[in-house]
C-alpha positions in Angstrom: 18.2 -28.3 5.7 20.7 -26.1 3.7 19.3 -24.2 1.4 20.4 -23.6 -2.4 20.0 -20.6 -4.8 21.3 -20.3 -8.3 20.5 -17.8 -10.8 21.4 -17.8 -14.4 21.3 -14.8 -17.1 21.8 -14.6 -20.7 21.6 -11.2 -23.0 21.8 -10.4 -26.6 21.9 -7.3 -27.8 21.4 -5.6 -32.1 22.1 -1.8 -32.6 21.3 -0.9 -36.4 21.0 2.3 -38.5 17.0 2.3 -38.0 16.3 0.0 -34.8 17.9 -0.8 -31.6 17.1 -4.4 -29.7 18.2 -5.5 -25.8 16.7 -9.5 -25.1 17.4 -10.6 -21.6 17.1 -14.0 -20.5 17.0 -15.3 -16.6 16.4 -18.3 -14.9 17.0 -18.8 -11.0 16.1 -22.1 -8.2 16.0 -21.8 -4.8 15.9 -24.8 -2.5 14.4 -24.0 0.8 15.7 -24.0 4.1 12.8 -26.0 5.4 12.2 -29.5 3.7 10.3 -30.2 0.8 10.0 -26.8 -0.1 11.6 -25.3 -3.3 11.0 -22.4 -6.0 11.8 -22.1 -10.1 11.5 -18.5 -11.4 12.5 -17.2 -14.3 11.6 -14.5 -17.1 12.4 -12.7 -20.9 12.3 -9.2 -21.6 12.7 -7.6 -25.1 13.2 -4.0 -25.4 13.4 -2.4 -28.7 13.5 0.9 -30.6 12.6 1.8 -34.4 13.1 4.8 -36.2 10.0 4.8 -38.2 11.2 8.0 -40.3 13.0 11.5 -39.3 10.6 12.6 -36.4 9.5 9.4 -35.6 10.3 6.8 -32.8 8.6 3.6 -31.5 9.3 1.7 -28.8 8.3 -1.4 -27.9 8.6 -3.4 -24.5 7.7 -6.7 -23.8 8.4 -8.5 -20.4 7.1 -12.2 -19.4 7.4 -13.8 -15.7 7.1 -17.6 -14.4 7.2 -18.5 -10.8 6.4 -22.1 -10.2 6.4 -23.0 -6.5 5.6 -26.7 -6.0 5.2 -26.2 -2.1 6.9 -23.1 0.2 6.4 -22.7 3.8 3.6 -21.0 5.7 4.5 -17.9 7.8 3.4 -15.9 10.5 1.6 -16.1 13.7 -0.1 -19.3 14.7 0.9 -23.2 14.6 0.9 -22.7 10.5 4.4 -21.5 11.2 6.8 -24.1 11.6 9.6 -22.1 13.2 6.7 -20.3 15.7 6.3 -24.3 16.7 9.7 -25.1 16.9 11.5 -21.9 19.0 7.9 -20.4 20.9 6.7 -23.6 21.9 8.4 -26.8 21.4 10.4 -27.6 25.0 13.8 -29.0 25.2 11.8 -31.9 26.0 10.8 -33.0 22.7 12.5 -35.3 20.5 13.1 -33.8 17.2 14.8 -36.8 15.9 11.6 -39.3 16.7 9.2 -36.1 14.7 10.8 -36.9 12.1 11.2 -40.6 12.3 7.0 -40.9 12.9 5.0 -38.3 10.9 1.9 -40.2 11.5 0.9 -42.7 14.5 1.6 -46.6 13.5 -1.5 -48.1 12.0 -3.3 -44.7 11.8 -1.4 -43.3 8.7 -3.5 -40.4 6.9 -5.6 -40.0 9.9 -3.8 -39.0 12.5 0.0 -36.9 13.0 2.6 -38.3 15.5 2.8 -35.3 17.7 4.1 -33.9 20.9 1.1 -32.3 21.4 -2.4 -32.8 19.8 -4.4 -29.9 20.8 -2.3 -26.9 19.7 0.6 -27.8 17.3 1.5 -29.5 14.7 4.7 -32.1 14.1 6.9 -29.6 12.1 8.1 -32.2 9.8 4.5 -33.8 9.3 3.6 -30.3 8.6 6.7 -29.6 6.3 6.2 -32.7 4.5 2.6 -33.2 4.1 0.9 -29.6 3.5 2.1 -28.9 0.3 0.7 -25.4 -0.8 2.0 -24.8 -4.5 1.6 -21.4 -6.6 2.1 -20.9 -10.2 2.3 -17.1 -11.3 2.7 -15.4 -14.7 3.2 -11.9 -15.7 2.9 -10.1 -18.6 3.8 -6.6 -19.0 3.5 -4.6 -22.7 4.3 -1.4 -23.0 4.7 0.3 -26.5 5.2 4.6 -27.0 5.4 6.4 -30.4 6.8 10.1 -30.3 6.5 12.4 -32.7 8.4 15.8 -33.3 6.2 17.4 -35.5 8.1 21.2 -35.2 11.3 21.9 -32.8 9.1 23.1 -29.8 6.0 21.0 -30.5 6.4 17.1 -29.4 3.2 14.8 -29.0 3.2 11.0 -27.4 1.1 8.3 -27.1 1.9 5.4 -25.0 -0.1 2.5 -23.7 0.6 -0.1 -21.2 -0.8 -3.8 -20.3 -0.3 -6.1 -17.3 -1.5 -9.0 -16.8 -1.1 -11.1 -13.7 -2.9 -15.3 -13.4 -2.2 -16.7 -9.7 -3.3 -20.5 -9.3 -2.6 -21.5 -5.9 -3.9 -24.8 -4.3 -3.6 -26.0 -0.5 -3.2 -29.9 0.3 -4.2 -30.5 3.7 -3.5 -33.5 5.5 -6.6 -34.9 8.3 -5.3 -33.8 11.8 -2.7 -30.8 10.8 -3.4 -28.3 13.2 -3.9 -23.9 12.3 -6.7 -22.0 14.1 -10.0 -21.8 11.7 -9.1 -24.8 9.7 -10.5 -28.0 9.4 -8.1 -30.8 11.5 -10.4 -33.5 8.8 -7.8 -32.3 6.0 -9.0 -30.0 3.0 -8.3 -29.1 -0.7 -8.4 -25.6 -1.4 -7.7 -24.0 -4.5 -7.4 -20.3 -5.7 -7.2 -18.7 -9.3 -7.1 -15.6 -9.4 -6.5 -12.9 -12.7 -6.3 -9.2 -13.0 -5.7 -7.1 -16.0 -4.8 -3.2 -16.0 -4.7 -1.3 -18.7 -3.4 2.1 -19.3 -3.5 4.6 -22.3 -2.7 8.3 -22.6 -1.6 11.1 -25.2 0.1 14.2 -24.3 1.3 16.8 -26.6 4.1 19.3 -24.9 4.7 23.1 -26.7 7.6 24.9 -25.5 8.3 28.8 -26.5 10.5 31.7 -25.6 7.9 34.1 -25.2 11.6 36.6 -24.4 14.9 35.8 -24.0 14.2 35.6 -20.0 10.5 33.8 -20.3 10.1 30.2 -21.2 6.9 29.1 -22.0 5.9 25.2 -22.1 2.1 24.0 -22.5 1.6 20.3 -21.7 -2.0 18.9 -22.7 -3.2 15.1 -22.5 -5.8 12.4 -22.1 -5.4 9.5 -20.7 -7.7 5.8 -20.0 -7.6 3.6 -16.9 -8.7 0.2 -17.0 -9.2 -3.1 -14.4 -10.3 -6.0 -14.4 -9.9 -8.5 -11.3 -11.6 -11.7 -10.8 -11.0 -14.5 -8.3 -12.3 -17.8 -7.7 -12.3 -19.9 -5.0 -13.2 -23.5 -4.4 -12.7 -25.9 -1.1 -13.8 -28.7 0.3 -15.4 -29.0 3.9 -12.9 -32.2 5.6 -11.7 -35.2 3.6 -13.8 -38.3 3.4 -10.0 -40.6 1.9 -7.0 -39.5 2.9 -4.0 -38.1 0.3 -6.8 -38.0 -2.1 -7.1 -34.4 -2.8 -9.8 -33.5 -5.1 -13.3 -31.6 -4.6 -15.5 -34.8 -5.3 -13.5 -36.0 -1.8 -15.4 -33.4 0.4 -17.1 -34.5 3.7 -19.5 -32.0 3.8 -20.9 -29.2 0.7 -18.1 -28.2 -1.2 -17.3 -24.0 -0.7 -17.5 -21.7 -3.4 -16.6 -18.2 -3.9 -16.5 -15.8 -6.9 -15.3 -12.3 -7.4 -15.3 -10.1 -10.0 -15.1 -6.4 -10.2 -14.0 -3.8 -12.7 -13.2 -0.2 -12.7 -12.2 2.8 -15.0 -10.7 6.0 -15.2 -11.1 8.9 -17.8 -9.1 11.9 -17.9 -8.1 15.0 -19.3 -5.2 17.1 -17.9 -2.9 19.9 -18.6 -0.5 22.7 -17.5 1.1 25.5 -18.0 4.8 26.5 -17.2 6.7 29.6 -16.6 10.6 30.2 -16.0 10.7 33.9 -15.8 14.2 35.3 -15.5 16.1 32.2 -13.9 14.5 33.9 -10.8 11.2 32.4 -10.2 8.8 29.2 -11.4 5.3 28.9 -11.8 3.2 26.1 -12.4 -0.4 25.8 -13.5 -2.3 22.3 -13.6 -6.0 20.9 -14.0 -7.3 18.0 -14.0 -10.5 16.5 -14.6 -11.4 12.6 -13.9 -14.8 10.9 -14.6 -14.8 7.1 -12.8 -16.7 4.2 -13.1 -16.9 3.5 -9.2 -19.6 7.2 -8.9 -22.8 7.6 -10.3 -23.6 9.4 -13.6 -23.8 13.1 -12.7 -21.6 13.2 -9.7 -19.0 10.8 -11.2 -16.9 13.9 -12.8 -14.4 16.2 -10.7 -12.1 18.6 -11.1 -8.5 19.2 -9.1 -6.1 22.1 -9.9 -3.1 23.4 -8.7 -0.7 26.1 -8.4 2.9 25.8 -7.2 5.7 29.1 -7.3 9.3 28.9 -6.1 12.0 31.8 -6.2 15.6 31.5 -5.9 15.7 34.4 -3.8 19.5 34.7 -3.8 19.4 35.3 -7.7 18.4 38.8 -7.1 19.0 40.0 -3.7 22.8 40.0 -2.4 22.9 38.0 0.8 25.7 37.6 3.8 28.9 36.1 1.7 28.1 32.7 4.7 24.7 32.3 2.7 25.1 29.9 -0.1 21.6 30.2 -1.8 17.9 30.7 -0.4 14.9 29.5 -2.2 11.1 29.9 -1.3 8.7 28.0 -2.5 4.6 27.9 -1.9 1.7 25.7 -3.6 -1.8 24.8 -3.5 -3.7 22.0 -4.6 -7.1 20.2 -4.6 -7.2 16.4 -4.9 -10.6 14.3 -5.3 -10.8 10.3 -4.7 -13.8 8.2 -6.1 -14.7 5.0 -4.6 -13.9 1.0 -4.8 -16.1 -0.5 -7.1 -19.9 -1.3 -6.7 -20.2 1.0 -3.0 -23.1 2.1 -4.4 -24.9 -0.7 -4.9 -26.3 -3.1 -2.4 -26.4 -7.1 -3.0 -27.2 -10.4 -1.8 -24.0 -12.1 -0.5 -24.3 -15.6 0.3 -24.3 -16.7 3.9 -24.0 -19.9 6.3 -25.8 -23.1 5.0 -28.4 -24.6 7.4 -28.3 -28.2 6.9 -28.6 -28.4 3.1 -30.2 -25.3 3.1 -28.4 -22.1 1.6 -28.7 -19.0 3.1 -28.0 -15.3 1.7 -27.9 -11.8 4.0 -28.4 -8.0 2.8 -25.6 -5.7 4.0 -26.5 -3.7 7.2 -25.2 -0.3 5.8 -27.4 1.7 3.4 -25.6 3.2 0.3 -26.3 6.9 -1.1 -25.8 6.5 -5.0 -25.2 9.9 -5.2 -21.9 9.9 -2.9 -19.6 12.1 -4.1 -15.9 12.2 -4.3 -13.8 12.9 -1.0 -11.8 16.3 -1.4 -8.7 17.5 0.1 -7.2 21.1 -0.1 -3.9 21.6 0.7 -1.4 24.7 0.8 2.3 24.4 1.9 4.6 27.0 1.7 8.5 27.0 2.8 12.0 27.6 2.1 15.9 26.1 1.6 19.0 27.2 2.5 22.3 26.5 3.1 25.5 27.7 4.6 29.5 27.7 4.3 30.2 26.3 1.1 27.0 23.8 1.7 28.8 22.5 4.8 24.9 23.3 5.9 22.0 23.3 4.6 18.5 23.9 5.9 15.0 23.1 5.1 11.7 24.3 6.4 8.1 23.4 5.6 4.8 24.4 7.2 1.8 23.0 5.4 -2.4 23.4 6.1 -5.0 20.7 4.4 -8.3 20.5 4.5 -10.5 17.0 4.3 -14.2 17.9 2.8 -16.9 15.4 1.3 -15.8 12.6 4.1 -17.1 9.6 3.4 -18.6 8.3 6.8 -20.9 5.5 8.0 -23.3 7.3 9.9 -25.3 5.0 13.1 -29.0 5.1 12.4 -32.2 3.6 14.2 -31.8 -0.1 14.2 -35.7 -0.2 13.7 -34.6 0.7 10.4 -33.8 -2.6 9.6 -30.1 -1.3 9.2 -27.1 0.0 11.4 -25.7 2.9 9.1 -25.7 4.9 5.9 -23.1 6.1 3.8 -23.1 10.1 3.7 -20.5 13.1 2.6 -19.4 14.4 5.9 -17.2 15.9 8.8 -14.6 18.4 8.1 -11.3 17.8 8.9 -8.0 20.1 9.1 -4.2 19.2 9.5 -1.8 21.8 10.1 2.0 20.5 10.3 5.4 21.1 10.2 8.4 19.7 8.3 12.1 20.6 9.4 15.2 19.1 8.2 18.7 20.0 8.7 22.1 18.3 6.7 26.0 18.9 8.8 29.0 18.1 7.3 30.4 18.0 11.0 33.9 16.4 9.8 35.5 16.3 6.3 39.4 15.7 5.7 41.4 13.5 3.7 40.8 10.0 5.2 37.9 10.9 7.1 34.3 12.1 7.2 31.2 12.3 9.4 27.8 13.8 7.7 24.7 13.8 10.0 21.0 14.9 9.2 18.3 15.8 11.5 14.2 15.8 10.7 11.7 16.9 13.0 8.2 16.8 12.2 4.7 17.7 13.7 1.1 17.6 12.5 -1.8 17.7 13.9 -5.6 16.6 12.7 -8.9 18.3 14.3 -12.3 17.4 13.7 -14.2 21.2 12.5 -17.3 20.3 11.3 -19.5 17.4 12.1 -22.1 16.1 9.6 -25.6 17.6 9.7 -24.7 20.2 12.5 -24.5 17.3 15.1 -22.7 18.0 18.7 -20.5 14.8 18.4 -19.4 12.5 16.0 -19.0 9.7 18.1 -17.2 10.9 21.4 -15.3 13.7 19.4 -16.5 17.2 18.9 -16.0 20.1 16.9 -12.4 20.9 17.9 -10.6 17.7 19.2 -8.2 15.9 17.7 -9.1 13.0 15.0 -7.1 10.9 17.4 -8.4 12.0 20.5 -9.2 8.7 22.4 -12.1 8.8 25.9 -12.3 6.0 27.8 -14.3 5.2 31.5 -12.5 6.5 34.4 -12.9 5.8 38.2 -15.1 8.5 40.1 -13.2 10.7 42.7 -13.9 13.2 44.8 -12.9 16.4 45.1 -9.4 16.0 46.8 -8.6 12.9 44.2 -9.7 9.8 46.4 -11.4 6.5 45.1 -15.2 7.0 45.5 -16.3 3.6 46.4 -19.5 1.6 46.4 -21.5 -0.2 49.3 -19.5 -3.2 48.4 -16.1 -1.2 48.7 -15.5 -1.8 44.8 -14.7 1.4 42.8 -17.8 3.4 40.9 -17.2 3.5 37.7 -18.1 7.2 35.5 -21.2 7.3 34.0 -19.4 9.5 31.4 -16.0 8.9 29.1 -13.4 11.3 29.6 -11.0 12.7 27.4 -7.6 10.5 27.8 -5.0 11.8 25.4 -4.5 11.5 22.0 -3.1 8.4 19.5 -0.5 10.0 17.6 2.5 11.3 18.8 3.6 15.4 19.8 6.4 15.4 17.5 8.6 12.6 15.5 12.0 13.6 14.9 15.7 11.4 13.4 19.0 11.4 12.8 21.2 10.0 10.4 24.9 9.5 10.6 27.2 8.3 7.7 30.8 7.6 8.9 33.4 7.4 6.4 36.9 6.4 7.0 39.5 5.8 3.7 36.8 3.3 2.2 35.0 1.8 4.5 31.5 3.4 5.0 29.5 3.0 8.2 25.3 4.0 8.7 23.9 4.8 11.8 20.2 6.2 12.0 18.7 7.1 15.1 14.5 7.5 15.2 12.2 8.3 17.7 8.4 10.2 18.6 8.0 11.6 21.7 4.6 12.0 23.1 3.1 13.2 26.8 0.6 11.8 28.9 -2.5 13.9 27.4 
């Protein structure tokens, strides 16, 4: 069918001597393009300002969201898709026009879907018009920030922040409608999920001409990071009555599932600024997290950084076709906890047996003391251009280092388990970064401006856990995407080696095939512009040999 969007807005804005307010107001419907199937959304946003006295400003933000989607299509791959039915599968054969005359088989209505085929897919318009999957969504999103001048170069802030998002989605299945893994006796499933974050943080910013040629700013905060996310779900196993959707209908024992989990962040940063003469910028930082997700006494750590640039042209006369040249270097460590509750081990429950229940252990061990994954980097590079900035120029060459890799290493099955979580393997990147901007072509009515990126990087496993020889089939030195695989057995001059029953003999041992990622990646984009019409073309491609 044709579908139908509207949108409506209203605003209203106050400006006074001492307070400042913007309300927004917006409602919008959208009629699907396949039947039965529509949306409502709409929202209000209040945004305001006070002037609580000279140095003194709050402002307050305040945003609410309703979706309300009584039933929307189902998408992607499978028979759940109504248009992978329609243009993959259904033949010229079919007659759409009797689909949607008989949605269900005369005298079997509610058990049983008038179909062109009843083994793969569905009727699209009994599965149009009878799954209804509905969602109802609300959003709430507060953010309020007080700032306060105390002298001319010393400003301190403290802002918080809350979202909230609720999700209630149910799923009305019909008896017979067709999707790989679902029940074809009809179901009633139904989702609720909630999740609050929270964010809080203070920062105080001192700025100071230590000399007419040095400026001096000191930033120093704290900040909180909270979440909470809980989800449960409820289904029923087939319908006993048709169109009568409710857990109480269930054929078999109703399905349950509950998630909860919760996580939080503390942290203290600063950092330390330096313009010295207009020539040159350096930048100190620290930072020092303590999370929820790591256990007490290895839940803290600590990632700093250093970053310098100097417009090298400010001080050094360069060839009149040199507009500028800039250099630039930093370094940097960065830490990353864990999801919530990998360090604990629990029950889960299982398949039921009959009317019995089961429950199963997870196969992987945990290590309560994991700690943090680490990454060290260092780039350093440069920027230039040329003729009046007709080009310019961009190089970057940049070196990490992955330490505290947090692996699931194999161990004896006699254990009673498959794997255990340890800090391990090393890993290095080493890349490149290259970027050139033309203007090929600029007069009055026309223009042509073209850029061109090239890229490289490569990862290599350099240290494997415990000292070991391999880490699966990679060594100390290969690629992290190095893939082995079986080959044929040949002899010496490259012929087939085959077996008494003529049939090829398969290696014993995996050889080394290639590797995953690409040699290089590399683009270009064009803009076109004649009098005012504009015209994009972008050109991207990776280029990779055989090994």
């Amino acid at each position: 069918q044709t579908g139908l969007v509207t949108n409506n807005n209203i605003s209203i804005a106050y400006k006074g001597e001492k307070a400042r307010y913007f309300v927004t107001g917006q409602y919008a419907y959208q009629k699907g393009q396949v039947p039965s199937t529509e949306m409502h959304s709409g929202g209000i946003n209040f945004n305001s300002t006070f002037d609580l006295a000279k140095n003194l400003q709050l402002d307050a933000n305040l945003a609410y969201n309703k979706i309300v989607a009584p039933s929307y299509p189902r998408y992607g791959y499978g028979p759940k898709n109504h248009m992978y039915t329609i243009v993959v599968w259904m033949g010229d054969d079919v007659n759409g026009k009797e689909l949607q005359k008989h949605k269900y088989v005369p005298g079997q209505e509610g058990y049983r879907q008038a179909s062109y085929n009843y083994a793969w897919y569905n009727n699209p318009y009994f599965a149009a018009e009878e799954l209804q999957q509905s969602e109802s969504r609300d959003v709430v999103n507060g953010q309020l920030r007080l700032n306060y001048q105390i002298l001319p170069n010393l400003n301190i802030q403290g802002r918080a922040a809350l979202r909230q998002k609720t999700i209630l989605q149910e799923m009305k299945v019909p008896k017979t409608y067709m999707n790989y893994g679902d029940s074809r006796e009809g179901d009633y499933k139904v989702w609720n999920d909630r999740q609050t974050n929270v964010d809080a943080d203070v920062l105080a910013t001192y700025t100071q001409d230590l000399t007419p040629d040095i400026l001096f700013t000191l930033n120093a905060g704290t900040s909180v990071f909270y979440r909470n996310y809980r989800q449960e779900y409820q289904s029923t196993d087939g319908l006993i009555v048709p169109f009568v959707y409710s857990i109480k209908n269930t054929q078999g024992p109703s399905i349950t599932d509950a998630n909860r989990n919760e996580k939080s962040i503390r942290s203290i940063y600063g950092s330390i600024n330096l313009d010295l003469y207009k020539y040159a910028y350096l930048t100190l930082t620290g930072r020092n997290d303590w999370s929820s997700t790591l256990a007490k006494g290895s839940n803290s750590y600590f990632y700093p950084s250093v970053a310098l640039s100097t417009m090298v042209s400010e001080y050094i006369k360069l060839p009149t076709f040199m507009d500028y040249l800039k250099m630039y270097g930093s370094w940097a460590v960065v830490s990353t906890d864990l999801s919530p509750y990998q360090i604990m081990s629990t029950y889960t429950k299982d398949s039921n047996y009959g009317s019995n229940p089961s429950i199963s252990y997870p196969s992987s061990l945990v290590n309560y003391y994991i700690k943090p994954q680490k990454t060290t980097s260092w780039e350093a590079g440069l920027s230039t251009a040329f003729f009046r900035n007709r080009l310019s120029f961009d190089l970057t060459y940049y070196h990490t280092i992955d330490e505290n890799q947090i692996i699931d290493l194999n161990i004896s099955n006699a254990s009673g388990f498959t794997s255990r979580k340890v800090n391990g393997n090393q890993y290095t990147t080493n890349g490149w970064e290259i970027m050139a901007n033309v203007q090929a072509i600029k007069n009055k009515d026309f223009q042509w401006d073209f850029s061109l990126n090239w890229s490289k990087s490569v990862k290599k496993l350099t240290e494997i856990y415990g000292g070991q020889k391999k880490f699966g089939d990679l060594k100390v030195g290969d690629r992290a995407d190095a893939f082995y695989g079986s080959q044929w057995q040949k002899s010496a001059d490259g012929e087939l080696i085959l077996d008494e029953n003529g049939m090829p003999t398969k290696d014993a041992y995996k050889q080394y095939l290639g590797h995953l990622d690409p040699n290089f990646r590399m683009g270009m984009q064009n803009t076109f512009r004649y009098k005012d019409f504009t015209l994009s073309v972008d050109l991207d491609g990776a280029y990779k040999d055989r090994k």
